[in-house]
Each structure stands twice: as C-alpha cells, then as structure tokens.
N, C-alpha and C positions, 0 to 999 in steps of 0.2 A: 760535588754539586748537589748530589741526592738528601747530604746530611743538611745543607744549607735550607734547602728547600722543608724538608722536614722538620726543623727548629720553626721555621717563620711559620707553618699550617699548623706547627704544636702552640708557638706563644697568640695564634689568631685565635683557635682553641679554645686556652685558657682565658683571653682575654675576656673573648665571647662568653662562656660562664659566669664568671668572675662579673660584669655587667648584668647579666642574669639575675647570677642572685642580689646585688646590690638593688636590685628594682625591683628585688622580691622582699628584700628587708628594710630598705630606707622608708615605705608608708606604718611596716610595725614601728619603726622607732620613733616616727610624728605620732602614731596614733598613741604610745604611750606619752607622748609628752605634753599632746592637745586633749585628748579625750580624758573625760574624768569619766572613771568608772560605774554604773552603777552599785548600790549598794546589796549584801549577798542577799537575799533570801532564800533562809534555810528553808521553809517549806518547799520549796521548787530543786532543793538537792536530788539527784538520784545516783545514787552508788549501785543500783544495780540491788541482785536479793543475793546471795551468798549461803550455801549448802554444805557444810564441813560435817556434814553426818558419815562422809566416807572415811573419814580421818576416826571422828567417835561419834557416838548418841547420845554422851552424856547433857545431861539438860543445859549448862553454859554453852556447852554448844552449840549443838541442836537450837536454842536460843539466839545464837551471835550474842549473849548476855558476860565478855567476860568477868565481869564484877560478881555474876549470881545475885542479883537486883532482885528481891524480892516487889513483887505489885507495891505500888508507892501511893498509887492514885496520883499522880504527876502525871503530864501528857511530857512525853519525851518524842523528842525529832527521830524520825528515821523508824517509829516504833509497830510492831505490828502485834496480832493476839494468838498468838500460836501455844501460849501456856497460862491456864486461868492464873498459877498462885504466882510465876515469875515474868518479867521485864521480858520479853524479846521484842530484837529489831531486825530489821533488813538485811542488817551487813554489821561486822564485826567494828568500823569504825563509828558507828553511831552507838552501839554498846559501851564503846570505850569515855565515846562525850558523855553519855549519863553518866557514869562513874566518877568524870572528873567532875561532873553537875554535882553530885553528890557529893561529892568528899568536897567543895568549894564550900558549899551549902550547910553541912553538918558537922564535917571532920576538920574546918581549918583552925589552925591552933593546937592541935591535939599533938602529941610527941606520937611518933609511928607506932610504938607499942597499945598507946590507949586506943588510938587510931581502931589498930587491928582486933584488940579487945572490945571494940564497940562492934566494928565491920561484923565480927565473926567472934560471938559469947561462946566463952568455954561450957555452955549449956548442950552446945550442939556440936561443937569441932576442938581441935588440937589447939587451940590459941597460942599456946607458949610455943609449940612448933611452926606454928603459922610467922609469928614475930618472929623466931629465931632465922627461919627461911628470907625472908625478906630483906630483915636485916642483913644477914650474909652475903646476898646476893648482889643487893644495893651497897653497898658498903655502909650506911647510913646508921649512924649509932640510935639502938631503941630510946635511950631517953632523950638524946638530944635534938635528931630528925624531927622536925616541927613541920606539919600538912600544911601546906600552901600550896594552892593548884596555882597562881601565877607565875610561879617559880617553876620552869622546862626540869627541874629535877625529877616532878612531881610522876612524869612517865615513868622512871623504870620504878618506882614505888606501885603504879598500877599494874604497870606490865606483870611484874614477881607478884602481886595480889591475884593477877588471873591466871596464873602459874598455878596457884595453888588451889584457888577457886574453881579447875579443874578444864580451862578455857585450852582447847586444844585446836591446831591448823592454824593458828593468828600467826600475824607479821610485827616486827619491828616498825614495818611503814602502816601498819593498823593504828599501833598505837598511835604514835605520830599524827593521823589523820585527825583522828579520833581528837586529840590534843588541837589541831585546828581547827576543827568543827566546835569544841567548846567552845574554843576563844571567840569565834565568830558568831556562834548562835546560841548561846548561853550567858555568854560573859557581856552582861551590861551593861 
C-alpha cells in the first residue's frame, strides 16, 4: 500500500514540475516567434574589461590586442588607450573583431603566406617562421589558403596569428566571439 501511495505523490510530483516549467517556457517560445528583435548595437556591448597580466605583461596582452594591431587611426569597438603606439581593447574578444576588421579590409585575397608577409615584414620578425607556424597548425596550404574573413575558416588562421603574435590566456570561445562581434558590428 506504502509503494502505491508513493508512486501517485511521486507522478503528482513530477507532474507538478513538469507544468511548471512548461509555463516557464511556452511564453520563451511565443516570444521568439512574435517578437522581432531589436537590432544589435555594438556600442552598448559590454563584455566586461579583462586582465591577463597574471598569465603575461607582454604588450598583446596586457592589450587584449591579440593581432599586435599597431595604432591604425580607426575607431574600433570595445577599444580603449592603455598603449600610445598599439590597439588595446577591453576584452580579448573585441581585439579579435579588429583583426578580422583588418584582415577583411586589407588582407582579403591575399594567399596566407603574403597575408603574413604583409601582417608581419621580415624587417622586424621571423616571417618564413611565422608562415611555416600557421600554416602547420591550420593545416592550410601557404600558397593556396586565400584570406576571406567570411569564410568561419578564417578563425583558426587568427587564432595561430595570436599564437605567435605573442597573445597569451585567450580562449577558443575568444576567438569565436570575436568572429561574432565582426560579423555583427563590422561586417556591412
């Protein structure tokens, strides 16, 4: 009799929850399907400010710059003045949409080796190591990889660039963001 009783106060229970959350989710699912969204505005994003100096100091860093974005004179989203000669932002995913701003802007077209040869002149870095690194890692052949930020490939091509560009504590979901933040507040 105990287990009888027990069954019907466990399925009244579950039922009870189970009603719960149905009438905690059936207005999310009208409200996606009535409400049209407004539209993003990036200036009103806040990701917060982000500190990876415990990680390193080097200036990408200490930046949230993982590209090493030299001052452009562009007004970039998410950006603040924390280094007269380089780029820093808030947070390491607004670093990352300049990047893809940039390489949209100047590097599309470019096979990944010119690409990196432009990014980063053998005047001042290892170029042919720089490419060879990339390339590797991406699997992306130097001559044939062709720069296209619309193309989702275009991440781990930045990601392996702030690898070497010295960008230390970022995430796989940095970049990523970073890649949505373009899309949405850059891309045209």
């Amino acid at each position: 009799m105990f287990n009888i009783i027990r069954m019907i106060v466990t399925f009244v229970v579950f039922f009870f929850i189970g009603f719960c959350a149905y009438s905690i989710i059936r207005p999310l699912w009208a409200h996606e399907a009535t409400v049209e969204e407004a539209p993003l505005n990036c200036d009103e994003i806040d990701l917060g400010t982000y500190d990876y100096t415990h990680v390193s100091t080097n200036r990408p860093t200490r930046n949230n710059n993982p590209g090493n974005i030299r001052k452009t004179g562009r007004g970039y989203y998410g950006e603040t003045s924390n280094d007269p000669a380089f780029e820093s932002f808030a947070a390491p995913e607004w670093g990352y949409a300049a990047m893809f701003d940039l390489l949209d802007r100047l590097y599309t077209g470019l096979t990944l080796s010119e690409a990196i040869y432009k990014w980063a002149p053998p005047v001042e870095n290892d170029t042919e190591r720089y490419v060879n690194f990339v390339a590797k890692k991406t699997g992306y052949d130097r001559n044939e990889y062709k720069v296209n930020v619309n193309d989702p490939s275009i991440m781990n091509f930045a990601k392996y660039m702030s690898v070497l560009e010295g960008m230390k504590g970022f995430s796989d979901a940095d970049v990523d963001l970073g890649y949505l933040i373009w899309k949405e507040c850059y891309n045209d």
